[in-house]
N, C-alpha and C positions, 0 to 999 in steps of 0.2 A: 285344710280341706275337710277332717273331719271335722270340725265345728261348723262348718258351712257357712267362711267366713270372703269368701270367694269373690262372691258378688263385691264387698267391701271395700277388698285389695284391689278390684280392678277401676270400682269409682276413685280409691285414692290415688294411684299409677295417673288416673286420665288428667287427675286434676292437678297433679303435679307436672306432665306433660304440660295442659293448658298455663301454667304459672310461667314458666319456662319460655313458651311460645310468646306468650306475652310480656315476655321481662326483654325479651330477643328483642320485636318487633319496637317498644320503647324504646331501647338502646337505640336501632337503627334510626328512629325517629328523633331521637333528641339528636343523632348524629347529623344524619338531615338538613334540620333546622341550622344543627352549627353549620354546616358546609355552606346554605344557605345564605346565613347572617355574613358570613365569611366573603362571599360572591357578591352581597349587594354592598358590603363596606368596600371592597375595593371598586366595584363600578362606579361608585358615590365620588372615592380617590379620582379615578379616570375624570369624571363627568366635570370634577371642579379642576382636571388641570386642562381640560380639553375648554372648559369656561373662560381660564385665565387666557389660551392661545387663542382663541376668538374673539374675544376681547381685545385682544392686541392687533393683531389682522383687519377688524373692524375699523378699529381708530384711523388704520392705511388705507381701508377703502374709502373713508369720507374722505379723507386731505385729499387723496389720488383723485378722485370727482371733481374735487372743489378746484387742483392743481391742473387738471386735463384739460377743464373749462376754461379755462384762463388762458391755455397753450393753443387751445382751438380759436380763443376768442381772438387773440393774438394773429393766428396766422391767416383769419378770414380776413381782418384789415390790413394785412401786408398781401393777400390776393388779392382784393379789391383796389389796391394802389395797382399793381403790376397788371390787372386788367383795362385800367382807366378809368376805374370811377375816381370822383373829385374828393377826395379827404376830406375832413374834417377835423383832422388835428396834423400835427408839424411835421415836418420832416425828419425832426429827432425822432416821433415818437412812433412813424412809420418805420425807421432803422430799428428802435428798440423792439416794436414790431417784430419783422425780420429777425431779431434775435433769439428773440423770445420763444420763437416758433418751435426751435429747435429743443430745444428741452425736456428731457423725461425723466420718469422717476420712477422705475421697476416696483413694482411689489413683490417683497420676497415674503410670503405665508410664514406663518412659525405651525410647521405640521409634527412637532416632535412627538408628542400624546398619538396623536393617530399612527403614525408610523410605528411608534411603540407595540398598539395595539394590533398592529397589522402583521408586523415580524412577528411578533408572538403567539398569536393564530388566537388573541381574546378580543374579536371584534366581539364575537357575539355576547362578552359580559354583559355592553350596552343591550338592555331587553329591547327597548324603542325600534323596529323596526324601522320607521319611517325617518329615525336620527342616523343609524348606520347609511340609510343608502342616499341620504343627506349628505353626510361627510365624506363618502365615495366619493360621490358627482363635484362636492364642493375643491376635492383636494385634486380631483382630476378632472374630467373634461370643466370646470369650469374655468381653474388659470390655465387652462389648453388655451381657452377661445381667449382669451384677456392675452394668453403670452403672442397670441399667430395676431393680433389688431391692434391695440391699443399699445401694448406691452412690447412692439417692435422696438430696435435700435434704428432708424430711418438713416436712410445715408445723406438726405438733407444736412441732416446735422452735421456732419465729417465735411459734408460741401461748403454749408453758408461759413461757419467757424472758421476755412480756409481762405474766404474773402473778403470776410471783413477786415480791416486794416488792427491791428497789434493794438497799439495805441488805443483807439475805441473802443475794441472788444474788453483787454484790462478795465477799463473804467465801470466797463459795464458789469462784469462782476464784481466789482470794488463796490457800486453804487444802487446795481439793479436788481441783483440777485443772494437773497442771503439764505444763510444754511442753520438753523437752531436745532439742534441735536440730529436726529434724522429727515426734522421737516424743511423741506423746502421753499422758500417766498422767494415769488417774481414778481416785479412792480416797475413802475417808471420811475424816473430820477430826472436829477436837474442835468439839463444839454451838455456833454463833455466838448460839443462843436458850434459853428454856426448853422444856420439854416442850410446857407448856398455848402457850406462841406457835405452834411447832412446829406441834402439833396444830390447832389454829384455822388456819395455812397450809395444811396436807396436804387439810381436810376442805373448804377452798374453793376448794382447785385439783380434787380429785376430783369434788366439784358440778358442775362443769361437763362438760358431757354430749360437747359437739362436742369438747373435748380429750382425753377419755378414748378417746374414737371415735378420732381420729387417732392416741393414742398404740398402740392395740391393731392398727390399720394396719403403724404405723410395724414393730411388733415381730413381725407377721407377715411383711414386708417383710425382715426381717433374717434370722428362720426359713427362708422359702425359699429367701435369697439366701446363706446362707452353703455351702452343695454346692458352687454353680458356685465361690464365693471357694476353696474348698477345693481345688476340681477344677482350677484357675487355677495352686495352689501345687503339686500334683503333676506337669501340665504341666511347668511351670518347671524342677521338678526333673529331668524326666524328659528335655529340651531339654540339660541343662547336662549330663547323661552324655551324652548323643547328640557332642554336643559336641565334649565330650573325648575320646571315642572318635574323633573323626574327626580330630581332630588328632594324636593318639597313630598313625593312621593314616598 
């Protein structure tokens, strides 16, 4: 103070202060960053396992389309026999028909990633807005509407399976129906009977009035419910670019 050095000390105090201030605020800043880089490497994790489980979901929505058409197509010409219209193909292939109708094939989702991120309260890693309430809707109401229509067990099935004769039914899995890994093919096959057997089975499976009633259920059931199955697949597809866009990101 006697030197009148005053002034001197207090610019150097400030500017040691200011270094300080600013070595602080860098700190926090590279920290940041890392916490950051940290959030977007594991979103990036989620987003490619959430890819892989869409992917596979996907591949079940097309078969399940491709598989419900064929069950529908099925049991509009085993209706149109039991109504009276004149066929156009055999009495075998009106029974296989009739068999065929019965047939489903669940989709079970693989939701493991999202449930993941659900119990663990990290939805919101996914930044995408419009991907989170995507995956909501996708993993809930939309196999709501697919489980309540499409997605039923029919009691058709538990019915028709009970009158068809033992003998023909075996064959018909044996020859009609094959299973490769999870995928399911239906198709017709060479006659396990004659015509006239054939036809004596078709006309007393169609006689009964509470099976026909269920099968005409079951196939309005597949009618309505195939939109939402359709709308499920578009979804999906529309998820998997979102996706990848945000990891190309």
């Amino acid at each position: 103070m006697e030197q009148n050095k005053v002034r001197s000390y207090i610019f150097y105090a400030i500017g040691e202060i200011a270094l300080v201030m600013i070595g602080i605020l860098l700190a926090l800043q590279v920290n940041n960053w890392n916490e950051n880089r940290k959030e977007s490497q594991r979103e990036v994790a989620y987003l490619e396992r959430l890819s892989e489980n869409l992917n596979g979901n996907l591949r079940e929505l097309d078969l399940n389309i491709k598989f419900y058409s064929k069950v529908f197509d099925y049991g509009q010409q085993a209706l149109a026999y039991s109504e009276g219209e004149k066929p156009e193909v055999s009495n075998w292939e009106v029974l296989v028909a009739l068999f065929h109708s019965s047939q489903i094939w669940p989709i079970i989702p693989n939701p493991s990633t999202y449930e993941e991120l659900k119990s663990a309260g990290e939805l919101s890693l996914i930044r995408s807005v419009d991907l989170r309430n995507d995956l909501v809707f996708y993993y809930g109401g939309g196999f709501q509407r697919y489980n309540q229509t499409i997605g039923i067990s029919p009691p058709y099935r538990k019915m028709v399976r009970g009158l068809i004769p033992t003998k023909i039914q075996n064959y018909l899995w044996d020859n009609c129906h094959v299973t490769d890994g999870d995928t399911q093919i239906i198709q017709g096959c060479e006659p396990a009977v004659s015509e006239e057997e054939a036809k004596e089975v078709v006309n007393f499976l169609v006689a009964q009035s509470d099976l026909m009633s269920e099968l005409r259920f079951y196939m309005s059931s597949i009618k309505v419910g195939m939109d939402p199955l359709i709308e499920q697949k578009k979804l999906c597809e529309k998820m998997l670019q979102e996706i990848e866009d945000q990891i190309r990101r």
